[in-house]
C-alpha positions as CSV (number, residue, x, y, z in Angstrom):
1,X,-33.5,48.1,49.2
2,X,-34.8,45.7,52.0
3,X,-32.7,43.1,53.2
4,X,-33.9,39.2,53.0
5,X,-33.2,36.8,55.6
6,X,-32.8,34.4,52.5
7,X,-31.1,35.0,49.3
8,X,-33.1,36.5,46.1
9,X,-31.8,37.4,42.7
10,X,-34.1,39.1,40.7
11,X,-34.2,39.6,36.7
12,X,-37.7,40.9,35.3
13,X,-39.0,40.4,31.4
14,X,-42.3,41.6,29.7
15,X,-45.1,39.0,30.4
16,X,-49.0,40.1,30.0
17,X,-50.0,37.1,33.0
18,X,-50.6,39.0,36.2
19,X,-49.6,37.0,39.3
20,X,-48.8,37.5,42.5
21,X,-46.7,36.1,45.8
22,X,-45.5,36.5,49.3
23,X,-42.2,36.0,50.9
24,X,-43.1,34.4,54.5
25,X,-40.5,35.6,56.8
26,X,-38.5,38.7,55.4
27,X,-36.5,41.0,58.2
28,X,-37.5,43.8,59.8
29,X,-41.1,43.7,59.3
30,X,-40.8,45.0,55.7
31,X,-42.8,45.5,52.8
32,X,-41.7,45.7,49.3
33,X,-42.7,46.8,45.9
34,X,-41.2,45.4,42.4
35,X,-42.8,47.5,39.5
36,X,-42.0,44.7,37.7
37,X,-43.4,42.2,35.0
38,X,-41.4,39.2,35.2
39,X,-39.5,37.8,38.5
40,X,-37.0,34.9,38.9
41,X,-36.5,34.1,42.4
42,X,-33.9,31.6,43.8
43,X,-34.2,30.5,47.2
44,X,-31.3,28.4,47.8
45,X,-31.8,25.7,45.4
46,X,-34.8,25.8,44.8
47,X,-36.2,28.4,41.6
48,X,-39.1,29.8,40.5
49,X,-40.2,31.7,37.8
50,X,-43.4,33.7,38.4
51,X,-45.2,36.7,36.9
52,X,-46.6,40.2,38.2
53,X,-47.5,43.4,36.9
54,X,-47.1,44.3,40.8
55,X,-44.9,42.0,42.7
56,X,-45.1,42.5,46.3
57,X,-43.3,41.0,49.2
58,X,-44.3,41.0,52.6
59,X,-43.4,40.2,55.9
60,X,-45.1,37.1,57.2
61,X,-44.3,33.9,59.6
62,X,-46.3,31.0,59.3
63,X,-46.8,29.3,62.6
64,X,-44.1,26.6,62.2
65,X,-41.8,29.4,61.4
66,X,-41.2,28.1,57.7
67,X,-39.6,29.9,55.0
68,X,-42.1,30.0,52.0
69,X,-42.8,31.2,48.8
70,X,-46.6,31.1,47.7
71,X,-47.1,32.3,43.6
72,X,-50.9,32.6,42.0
73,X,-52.8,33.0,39.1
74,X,-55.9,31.4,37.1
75,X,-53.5,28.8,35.4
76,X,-51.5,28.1,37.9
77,X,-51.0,27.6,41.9
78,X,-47.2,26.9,43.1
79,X,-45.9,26.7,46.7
80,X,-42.4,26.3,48.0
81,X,-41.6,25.8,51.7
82,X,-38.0,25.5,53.3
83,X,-37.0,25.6,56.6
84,X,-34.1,23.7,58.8
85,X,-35.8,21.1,60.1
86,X,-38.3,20.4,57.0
87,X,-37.0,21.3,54.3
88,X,-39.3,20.7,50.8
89,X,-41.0,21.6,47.7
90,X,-44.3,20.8,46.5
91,X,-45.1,21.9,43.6
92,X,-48.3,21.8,41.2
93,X,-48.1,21.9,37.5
94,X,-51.4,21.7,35.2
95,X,-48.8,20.8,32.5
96,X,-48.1,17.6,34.0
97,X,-51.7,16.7,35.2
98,X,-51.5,19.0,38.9
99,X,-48.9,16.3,40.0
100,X,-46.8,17.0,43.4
101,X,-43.3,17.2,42.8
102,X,-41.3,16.9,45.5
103,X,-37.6,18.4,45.5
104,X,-34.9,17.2,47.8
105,X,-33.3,19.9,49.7
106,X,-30.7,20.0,52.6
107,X,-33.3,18.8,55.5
108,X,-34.6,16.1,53.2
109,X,-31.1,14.7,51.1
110,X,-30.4,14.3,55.3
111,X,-32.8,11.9,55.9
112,X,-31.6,9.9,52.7
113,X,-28.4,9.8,53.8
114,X,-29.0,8.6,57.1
115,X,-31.3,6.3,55.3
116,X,-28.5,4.9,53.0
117,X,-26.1,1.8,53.4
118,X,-23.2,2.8,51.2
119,X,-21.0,5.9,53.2
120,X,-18.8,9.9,48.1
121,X,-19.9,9.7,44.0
122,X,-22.5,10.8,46.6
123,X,-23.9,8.0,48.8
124,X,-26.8,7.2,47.4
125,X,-25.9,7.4,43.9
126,X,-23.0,4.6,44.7
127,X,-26.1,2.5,46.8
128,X,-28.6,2.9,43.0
129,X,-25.3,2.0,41.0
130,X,-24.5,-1.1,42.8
131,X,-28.2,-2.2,42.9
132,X,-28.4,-1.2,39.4
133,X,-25.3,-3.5,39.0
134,X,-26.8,-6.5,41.0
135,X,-30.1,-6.2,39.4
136,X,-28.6,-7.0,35.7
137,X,-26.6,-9.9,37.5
138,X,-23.8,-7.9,35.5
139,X,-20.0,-9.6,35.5
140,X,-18.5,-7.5,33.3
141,X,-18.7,-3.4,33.6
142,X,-16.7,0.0,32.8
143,X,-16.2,3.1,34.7
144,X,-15.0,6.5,32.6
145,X,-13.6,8.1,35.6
146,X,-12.6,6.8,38.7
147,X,-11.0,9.5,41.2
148,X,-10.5,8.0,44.0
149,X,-12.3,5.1,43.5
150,X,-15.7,5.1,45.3
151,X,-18.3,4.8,43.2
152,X,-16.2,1.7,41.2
153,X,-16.0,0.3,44.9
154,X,-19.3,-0.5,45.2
155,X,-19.3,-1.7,41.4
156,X,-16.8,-4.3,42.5
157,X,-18.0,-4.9,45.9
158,X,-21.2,-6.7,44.1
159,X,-19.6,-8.2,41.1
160,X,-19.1,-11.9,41.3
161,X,-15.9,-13.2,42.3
162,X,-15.2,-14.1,38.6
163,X,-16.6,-10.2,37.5
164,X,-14.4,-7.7,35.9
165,X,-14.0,-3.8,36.2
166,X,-12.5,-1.5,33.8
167,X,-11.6,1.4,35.6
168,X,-10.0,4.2,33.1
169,X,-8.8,7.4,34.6
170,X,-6.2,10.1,33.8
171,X,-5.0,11.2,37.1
172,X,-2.2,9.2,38.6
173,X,-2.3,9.9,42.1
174,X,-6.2,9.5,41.8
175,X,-5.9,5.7,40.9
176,X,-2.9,5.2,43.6
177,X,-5.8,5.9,45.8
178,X,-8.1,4.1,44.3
179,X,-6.0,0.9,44.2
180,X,-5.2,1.1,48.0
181,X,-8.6,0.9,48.7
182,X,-9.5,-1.7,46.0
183,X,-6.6,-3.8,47.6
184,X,-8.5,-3.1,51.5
185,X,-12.0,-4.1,50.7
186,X,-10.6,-7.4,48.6
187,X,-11.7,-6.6,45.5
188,X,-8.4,-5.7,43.6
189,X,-8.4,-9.0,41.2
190,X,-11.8,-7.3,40.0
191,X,-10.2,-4.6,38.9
192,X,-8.0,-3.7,35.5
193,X,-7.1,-0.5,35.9
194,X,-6.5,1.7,32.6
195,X,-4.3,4.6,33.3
196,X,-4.6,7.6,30.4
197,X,-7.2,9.1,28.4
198,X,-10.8,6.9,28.2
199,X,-11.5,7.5,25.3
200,X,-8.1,5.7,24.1
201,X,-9.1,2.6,26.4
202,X,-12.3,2.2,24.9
203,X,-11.5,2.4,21.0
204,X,-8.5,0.0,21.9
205,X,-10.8,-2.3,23.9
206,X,-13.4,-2.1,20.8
207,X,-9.9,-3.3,18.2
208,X,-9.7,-6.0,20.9
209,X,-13.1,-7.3,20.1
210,X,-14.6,-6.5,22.9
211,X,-17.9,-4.9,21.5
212,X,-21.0,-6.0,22.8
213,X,-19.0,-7.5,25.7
214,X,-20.3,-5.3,28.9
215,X,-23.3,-5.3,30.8
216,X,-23.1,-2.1,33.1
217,X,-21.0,1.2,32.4
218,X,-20.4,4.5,34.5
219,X,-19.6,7.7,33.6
220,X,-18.3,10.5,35.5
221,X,-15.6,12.3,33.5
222,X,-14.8,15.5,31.3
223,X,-18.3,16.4,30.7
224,X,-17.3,18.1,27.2
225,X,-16.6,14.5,26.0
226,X,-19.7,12.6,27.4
227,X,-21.2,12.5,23.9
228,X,-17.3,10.5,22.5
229,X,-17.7,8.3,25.5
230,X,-21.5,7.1,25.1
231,X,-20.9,6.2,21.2
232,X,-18.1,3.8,22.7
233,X,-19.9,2.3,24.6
234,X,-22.9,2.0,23.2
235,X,-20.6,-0.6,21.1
236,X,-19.0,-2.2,24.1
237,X,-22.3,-2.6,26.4
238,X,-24.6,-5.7,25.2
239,X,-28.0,-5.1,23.9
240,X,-29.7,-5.0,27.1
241,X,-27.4,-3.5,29.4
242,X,-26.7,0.0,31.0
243,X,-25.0,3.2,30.4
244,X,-25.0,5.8,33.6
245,X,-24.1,9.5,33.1
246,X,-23.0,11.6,36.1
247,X,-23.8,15.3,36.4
248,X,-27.1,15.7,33.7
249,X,-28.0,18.7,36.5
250,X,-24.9,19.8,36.3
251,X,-25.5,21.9,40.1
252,X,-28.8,23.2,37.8
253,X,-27.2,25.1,36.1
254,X,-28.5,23.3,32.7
255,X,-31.8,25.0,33.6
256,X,-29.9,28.7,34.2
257,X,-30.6,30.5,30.7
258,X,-28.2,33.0,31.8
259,X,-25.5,30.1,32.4
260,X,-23.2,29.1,29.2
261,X,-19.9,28.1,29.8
262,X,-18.6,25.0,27.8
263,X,-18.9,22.0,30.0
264,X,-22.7,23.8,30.6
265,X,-23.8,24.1,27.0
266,X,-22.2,20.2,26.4
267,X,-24.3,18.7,29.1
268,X,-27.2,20.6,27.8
269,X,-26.9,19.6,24.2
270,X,-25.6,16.0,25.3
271,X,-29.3,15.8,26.9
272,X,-31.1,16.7,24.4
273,X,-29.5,14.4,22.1
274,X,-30.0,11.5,24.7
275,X,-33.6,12.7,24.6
276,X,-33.7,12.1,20.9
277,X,-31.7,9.2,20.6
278,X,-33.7,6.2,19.6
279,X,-30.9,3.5,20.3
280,X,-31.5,3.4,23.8
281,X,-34.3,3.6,26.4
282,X,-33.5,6.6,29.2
283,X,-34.7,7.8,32.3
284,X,-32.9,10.9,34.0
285,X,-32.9,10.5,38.0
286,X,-32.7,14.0,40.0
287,X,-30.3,11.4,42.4
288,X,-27.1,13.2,43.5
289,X,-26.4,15.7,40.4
290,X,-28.6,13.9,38.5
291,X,-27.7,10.7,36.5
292,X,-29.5,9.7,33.1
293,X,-29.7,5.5,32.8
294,X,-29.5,4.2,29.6
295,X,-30.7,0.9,28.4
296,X,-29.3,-0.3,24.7
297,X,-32.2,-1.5,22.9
């Protein structure tokens, strides 16, 4: 077998739909032959499924010397493009009315960072959760999982002098830290620190009377327990206000059929619940490894 200059992986299924596509850019000037049905391609992070009785692969380079994907049929027309410098997707979907999509890849999550105030959660995740935060002229929020303490930084860093943070985490040396950095940037006195499991901090803070208390919560913990943590605080947060979840991409692997481990399968079903769940209004952001905000209603 041929070798790529990118990486492919391959798995065919029975499908009737005849398509067709070319690899722009293969090594060696080759020319290849999969007497296959159905083809899943990845190309570094970006996948596509596509069809073909005959799937054929040949060498080509476009003029910009772009890697590319082109796939073709009567219902459908799909074309992905990456390359160092200009790196994207565009796809179109008659599902969803022929609308581009584009999909952030190395070249363009770049330019967003470059293009981004806040310096970890990732960088522009922390800038949306702060302007989430200031937007909801929130004083009173809750972070499930701290680490080391950057995205409740910039949480703190916008809350009002008089706001309050409570920041529950598990890992000791984590919240030391967390707190020495809290203590640099001034914002310490915004923060009460809960050290153990979250989910005891929340059902205590709910005995203490605190429901319907919080305007903003964040979380970005043990992914098998999302589902405990968002029944908590959907009694803590106000009617109105926000709950985050971190990881709802989970890498993509919530899309990878032939991916099931446990923390996998719990974001998956934890979705689909969301999805379903009329107490609040979502909307899942493809921002870092995807967040889903939830508004209480």
């Amino acid at each position: 077998m041929a070798n790529f200059s990118l990486s492919l992986s391959l798995s065919a299924h029975h499908n009737k739909n005849k398509e067709s596509y070319s690899i722009i850019e293969c090594t060696g000037g080759c020319e290849m032959h999969f007497p296959v049905v159905n083809v899943r391609i990845r190309v570094s992070a970006i996948t596509a499924v596509v069809t073909s009785s005959t799937v054929k692969a040949s060498s080509e380079r476009c003029s910009s010397g772009h890697l590319g994907l082109r796939t073709s049929n009567r219902k459908s027309n799909q074309f992905l493009r990456r390359c160092s410098t200009n790196a994207f997707v565009v796809v179109n979907d008659e599902k969803y009315g022929n609308k581009q999509v584009i999909s952030v890849t190395p070249c363009l999550y770049d330019y967003i960072l470059a293009n981004t105030r806040e310096p970890e959660v990732s960088p522009d995740q922390a800038q949306l959760l702060a302007m989430l935060v200031q937007i909801l002229k929130a004083e009173r929020c809750i972070e499930v999982g701290v680490y080391t303490g950057y995205s409740s930084l910039a949480i703190a860093l916008v809350l009002p002098e008089s706001g309050h943070l409570v920041a529950c985490e598990r890992d000791a040396k984590s919240l030391e830290i967390a707190k020495k950095y809290y203590e640099r940037a001034g914002v310490l006195h915004k923060v009460d620190v809960r050290y153990g499991l979250a989910a005891d901090a929340l059902k205590s803070m709910i005995l203490n009377g605190e429901a319907c208390s919080y305007d903003f919560a964040f979380v970005d913990a043990e992914k098998r327990m999302n589902q405990e943590y968002f029944e908590l605080l959907l009694q803590l947060v106000k009617t109105g206000g926000l709950i985050v979840i971190d990881n709802v991409l989970w890498h993509g692997k919530v899309v990878d059929p032939m991916v099931n481990d446990a923390k996998t399968v719990s974001i998956r079903n934890f979705n689909k619940r969301l999805l379903e769940d009329k107490r609040v209004n979502i909307s899942m952001v493809p921002i870092g490894d995807g967040m889903t905000i939830c508004q209480k209603r």
